[in-house]
C-alpha positions in Angstrom: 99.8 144.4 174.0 96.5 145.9 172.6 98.3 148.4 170.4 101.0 145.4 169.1 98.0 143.2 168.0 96.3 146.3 166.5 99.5 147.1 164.2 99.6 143.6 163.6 95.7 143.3 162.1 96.6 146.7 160.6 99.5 145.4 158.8 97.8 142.4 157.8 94.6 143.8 156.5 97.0 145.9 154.5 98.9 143.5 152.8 95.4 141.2 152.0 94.6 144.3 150.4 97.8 144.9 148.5 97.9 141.4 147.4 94.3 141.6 145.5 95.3 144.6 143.8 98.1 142.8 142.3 96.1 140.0 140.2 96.8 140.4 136.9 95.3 141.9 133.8 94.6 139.7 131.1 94.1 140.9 127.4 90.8 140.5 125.9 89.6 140.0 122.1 89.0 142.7 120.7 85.2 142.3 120.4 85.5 141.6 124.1 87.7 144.4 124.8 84.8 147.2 122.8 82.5 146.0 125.2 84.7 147.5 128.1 85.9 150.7 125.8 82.9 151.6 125.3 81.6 151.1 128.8 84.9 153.5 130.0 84.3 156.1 127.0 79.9 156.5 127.8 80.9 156.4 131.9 83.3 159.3 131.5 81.0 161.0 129.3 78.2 160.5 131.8 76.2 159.6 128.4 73.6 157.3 130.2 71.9 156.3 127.0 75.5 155.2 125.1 75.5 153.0 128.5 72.2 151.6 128.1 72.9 150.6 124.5 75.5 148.5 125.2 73.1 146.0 127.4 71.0 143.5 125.7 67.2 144.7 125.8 66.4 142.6 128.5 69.8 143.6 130.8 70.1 143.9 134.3 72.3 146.5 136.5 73.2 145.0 139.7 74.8 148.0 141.8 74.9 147.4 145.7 72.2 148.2 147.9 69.7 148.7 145.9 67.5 146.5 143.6 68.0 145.1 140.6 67.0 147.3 137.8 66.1 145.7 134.4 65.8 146.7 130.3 67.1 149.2 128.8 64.9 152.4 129.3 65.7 151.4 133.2 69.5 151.1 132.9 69.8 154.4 131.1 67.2 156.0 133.8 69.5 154.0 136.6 72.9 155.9 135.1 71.2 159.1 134.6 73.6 161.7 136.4 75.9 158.7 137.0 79.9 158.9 135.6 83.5 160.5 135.6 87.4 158.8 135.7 86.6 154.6 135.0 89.0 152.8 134.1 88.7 148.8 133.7 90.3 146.0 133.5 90.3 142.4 133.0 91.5 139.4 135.7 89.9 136.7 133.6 87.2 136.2 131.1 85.4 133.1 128.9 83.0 132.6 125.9 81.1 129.7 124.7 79.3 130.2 121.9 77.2 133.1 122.6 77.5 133.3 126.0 80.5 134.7 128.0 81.8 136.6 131.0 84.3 139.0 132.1 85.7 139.5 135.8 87.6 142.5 136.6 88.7 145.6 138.2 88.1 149.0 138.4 89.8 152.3 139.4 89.8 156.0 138.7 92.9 156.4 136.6 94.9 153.3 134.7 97.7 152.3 136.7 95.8 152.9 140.1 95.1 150.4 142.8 91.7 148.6 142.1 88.7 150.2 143.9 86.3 147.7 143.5 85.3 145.0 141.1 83.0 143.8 138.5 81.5 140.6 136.7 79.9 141.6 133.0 77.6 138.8 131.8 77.6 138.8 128.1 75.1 137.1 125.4 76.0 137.4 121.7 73.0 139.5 119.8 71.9 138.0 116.3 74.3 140.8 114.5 76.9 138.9 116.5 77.9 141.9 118.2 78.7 141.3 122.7 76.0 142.9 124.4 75.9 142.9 128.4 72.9 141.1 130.2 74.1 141.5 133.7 76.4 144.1 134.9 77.2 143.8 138.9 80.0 145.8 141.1 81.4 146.8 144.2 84.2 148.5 146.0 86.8 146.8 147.7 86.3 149.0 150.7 83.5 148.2 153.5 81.5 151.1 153.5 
């Protein structure tokens, strides 16, 4: 009985996570879709200042467990060393004048399963250019 209810929660823990892999992507503006680009081109590069630039001066890096880190010399000091494979995608997004979000998922390689997610907060800078305020994330494993 014990291993029959274990294969059960096994098979059902597998299939919740098979089902949230499957949301799907939504296409993006394409002043939207830079903001991600970029983020994916300056993460692979491990080019912590070409990260930092793309947050708004007073921007905020939320990464789990640790605190929050805020402004721009901080963020580039935060991905410092930080970087490889990313790549993102989007499960939904909106914009109101010159605030917006975008809610997504991330993996290693396009095509992959997602390992985690994200949520970008964005605010519109005077040059009318999206710049990220908040950026939070996490994997969709329990560590």
């Amino acid at each position: 009985m014990y291993n029959s209810a274990m294969t059960t929660f096994a098979l059902f823990k597998l299939c919740l996570t098979a089902q949230a892999s499957v949301l799907p992507s939504v296409d993006l503006p394409p002043a939207l879709q830079r903001v991600l680009t970029d983020y994916e081109l300056a993460w692979q590069k491990k080019d912590a200042k070409g990260l930092a630039t793309l947050f708004a001066e007073d921007g905020f890096v939320l990464a789990g467990d640790q605190p929050p880190t805020r402004g721009r010399a901080a963020i580039m000091t935060h991905y410092t060393g930080l970087g490889g494979d990313l790549a993102l995608r989007t499960l939904h997004y909106e914009v109101s004048n010159k605030i917006g979000f975008i809610i997504g998922g991330y993996s290693h390689k396009r095509g992959e399963p997602d390992t985690g997610k994200f949520t970008l907060t964005l605010r519109k800078n005077a040059a009318g250019r999206w710049m990220i305020v908040s950026d939070m994330d996490n994997g969709n494993q329990r560590r």
